[in-house]
N, C-alpha and C positions, 0 to 999 in steps of 0.2 A: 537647625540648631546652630546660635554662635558660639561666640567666647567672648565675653567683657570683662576686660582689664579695667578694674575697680579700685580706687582708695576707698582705706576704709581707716579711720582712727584706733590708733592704739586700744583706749580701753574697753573698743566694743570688739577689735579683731578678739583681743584676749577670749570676750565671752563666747565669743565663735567657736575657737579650738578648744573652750570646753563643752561645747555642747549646752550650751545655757538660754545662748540667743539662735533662733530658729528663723528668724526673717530678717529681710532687709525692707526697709523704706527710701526707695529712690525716685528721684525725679525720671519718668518716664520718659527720655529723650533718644533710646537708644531701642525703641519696639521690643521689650524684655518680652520671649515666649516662655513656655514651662518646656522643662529640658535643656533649657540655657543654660551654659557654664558658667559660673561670675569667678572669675581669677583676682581673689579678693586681698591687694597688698598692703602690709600692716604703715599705718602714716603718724608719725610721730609730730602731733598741731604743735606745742610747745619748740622743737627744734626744725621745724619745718620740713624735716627728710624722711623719707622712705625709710622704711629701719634693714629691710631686704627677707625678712617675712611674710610669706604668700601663703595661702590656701585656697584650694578650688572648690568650689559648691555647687551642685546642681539646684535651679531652678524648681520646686514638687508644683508651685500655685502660686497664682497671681491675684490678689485685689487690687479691683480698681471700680472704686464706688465710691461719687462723688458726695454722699451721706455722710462717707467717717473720713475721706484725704483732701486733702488743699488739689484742687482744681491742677493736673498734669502729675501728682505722684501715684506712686503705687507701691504694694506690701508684695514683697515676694518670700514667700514661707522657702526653707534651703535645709538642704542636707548635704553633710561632707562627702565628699568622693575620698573613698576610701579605699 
C-alpha cells in the first residue's frame, strides 16, 4: 500500500467531500493498486495555488481498459477515509 500526494481542482475536490464524485481518472504513472491512499489536495487553476485543503481516500478499484480510457489512464473508484 502507498500514499499519493495528488492535485486535484477546486471544483471536483468540492464534489469529493460531498460524496457526489466517487472516482478518479488519472494518468497511471505512479502503479495506483486498490487500497492505495490518494492524499488528495484542493488546487485553485484560476490562482494557481494550493488552497491548503486535503482529504485522503482509499483506492476500492481500478479500471484500466483500453475500450473506454485513452491509452496509460485509469478510473479509480474511492471512498473517504473516515
Amino acid at each position: 500500500m502507498k500514499t499519493h500526494d495528488l492535485k486535484i481542482e477546486k471544483k471536483y475536490f468540492n464534489d469529493v467531500i460531498a460524496e457526489r464524485k466517487k472516482f478518479e481518472v488519472r494518468k497511471n504513472d505512479r502503479d495506483y493498486q486498490v487500497n492505495d491512499i490518494l492524499s488528495l489536495n484542493e488546487y485553485d487553476k484560476d490562482k494557481q495555488v494550493y488552497t491548503g485543503r486535503h482529504i485522503s481516500v482509499k483506492v476500492l478499484y481500478i479500471l484500466d481498459d483500453s475500450a473506454f480510457l485513452k491509452e496509460g489512464y485509469v478510473v479509480l473508484s474511492i471512498a473517504i477515509i473516515k
